[in-house]
Steps between C-alpha positions, in 0.01 A plus 500: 500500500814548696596153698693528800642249792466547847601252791258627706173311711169481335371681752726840543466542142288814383338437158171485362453168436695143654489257246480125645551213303329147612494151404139333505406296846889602669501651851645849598843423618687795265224751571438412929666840607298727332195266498547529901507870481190517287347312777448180313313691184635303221451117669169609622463586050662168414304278772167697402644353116419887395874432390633172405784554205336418197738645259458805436229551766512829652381641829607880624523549880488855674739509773329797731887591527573236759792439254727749268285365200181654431355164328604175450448301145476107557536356154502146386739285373307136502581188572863482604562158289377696186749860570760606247644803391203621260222423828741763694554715171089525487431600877732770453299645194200450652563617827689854309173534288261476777672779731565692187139578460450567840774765463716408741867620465709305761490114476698303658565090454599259791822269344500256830209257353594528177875436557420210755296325184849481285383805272634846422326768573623628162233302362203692672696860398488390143150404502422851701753705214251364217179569653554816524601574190217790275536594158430883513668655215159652364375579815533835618409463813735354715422503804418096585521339758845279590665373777846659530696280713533148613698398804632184524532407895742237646837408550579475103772272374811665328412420173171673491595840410642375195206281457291768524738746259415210239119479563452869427708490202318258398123615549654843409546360135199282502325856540678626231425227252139562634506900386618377148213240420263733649572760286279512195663381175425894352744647772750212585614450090783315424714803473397629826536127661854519371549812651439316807733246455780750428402626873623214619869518333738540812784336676472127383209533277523631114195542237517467099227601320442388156336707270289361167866500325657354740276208476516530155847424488475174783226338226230468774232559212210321772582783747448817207237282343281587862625845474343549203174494702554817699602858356700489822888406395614180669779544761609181594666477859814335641595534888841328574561483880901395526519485855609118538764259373317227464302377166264709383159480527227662200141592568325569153167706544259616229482857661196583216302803665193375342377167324307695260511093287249372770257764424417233184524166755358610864186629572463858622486440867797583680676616117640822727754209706695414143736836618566268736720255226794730622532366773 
């Protein structure tokens, strides 16, 4: 999904679907102008209490084209005391999922009333990013459904563009984590996972691999002793990033494609998730 911004009115954009954002029990100062040219529609939904804001309480509006917007999407964000990041985070991936499977293409999301509650937008974006994301790599058919753009509308600060640069790098590699745990532990082996991770060797980032006698030679007997479990041969991972001065800072992951151990210790149900110990 393609996100764009636009400083342009609610109601001269052209899109498929206006996502609004509301607060439980607040009144419809952001949202008067194009509640006025809808003729009132959306108090006459929120007196009727059709639409209050429960979070993540949904209600889709057809427009009749007496604005650019074919529909409108109010989703809720509850009680104002109880909002932070993660409430805005979920509307967005529950408002993306819901006009995903209606197959709508052009969505659009209205900053003013999120903005005017001292969040980012960025937040909702995020949440929309993940929702949509579909492991297909065994499906030949590929033809689902997706929205393909989201607009952001407003008068953005200067600092969101690069905000937003970092929230799709960011849900970009979430996604890409995703593909590797997803991927049975017969196709993603650790040779091919660290084939992956040499992918990733460019600019600031370099990958070492060490083989069975290269951690033969460090003494890390525990490591080979798992190994010895798997015909597979171990490839053991390192990723330095040396793009800063200051200290560094060391993640240590297991990265095992499968737990075949807690086949002895956990009951079948839900045995296919240990491919996700790599993650």
């Amino acid at each position: 999904m393609k996100v764009i911004i636009k400083e342009v009115k609610e109601t001269g954009y052209s899109c498929d679907a206006l996502i609004m954002p509301w607060c439980e029990d607040e009144r419809l100062a952001p949202y008067k102008e194009i509640d006025s040219a809808l003729g009132g529609l959306i108090t006459k939904i929120i007196s009727s209490g059709e639409f209050i804001g429960k979070r993540n309480q949904i209600t889709l509006l057809h427009t009749a084209n007496m604005v650019k917007p074919q529909k409108i999407l109010l989703i809720g964000l509850g009680k104002r005391k109880n909002l932070t990041s993660e409430t805005v985070r979920q509307a967005g991936g529950k408002a993306a999922s819901y006009l995903s499977e209606l197959g709508l293409k052009t969505t659009a999301l209205s900053m003013e009333y999120i903005c005017s509650l001292q969040y980012s937008p960025l937040s909702f974006v995020e949440g929309s990013l993940l929702s949509l994301y579909k492991f297909r790599k065994y499906r030949k058919d590929d033809n689902a459904k997706g929205i393909e753009s989201l607009t952001l509308l407003g008068k953005p600060e200067k600092s969101l563009y690069d905000s937003l640069q970092w929230a799709e790098t960011v849900t970009s590699a979430v996604r890409f984590a995703r593909d590797l745990i997803n991927t049975p532990a017969n196709d993603m082996t650790p040779s091919v996972l660290a084939k992956v991770a040499k992918s990733l060797a460019t600019g600031k980032v370099s990958v070492k691999i060490l083989s069975r006698n290269d951690a033969e030679k460090e003494g890390m007997g525990a490591y080979l002793a798992v190994a010895k479990g798997s015909d597979e041969p171990p490839k053991f991972i390192v990723l330095d990033y040396g793009g800063s001065d200051g200290p560094p800072v060391v993640f240590i992951g297991k990265s095992i494609t499968f737990d075949s151990g807690g086949i002895s210790i956990k009951p079948g149900d839900g045995m296919e998730k240990m491919k996700y110990d790599m993650a």
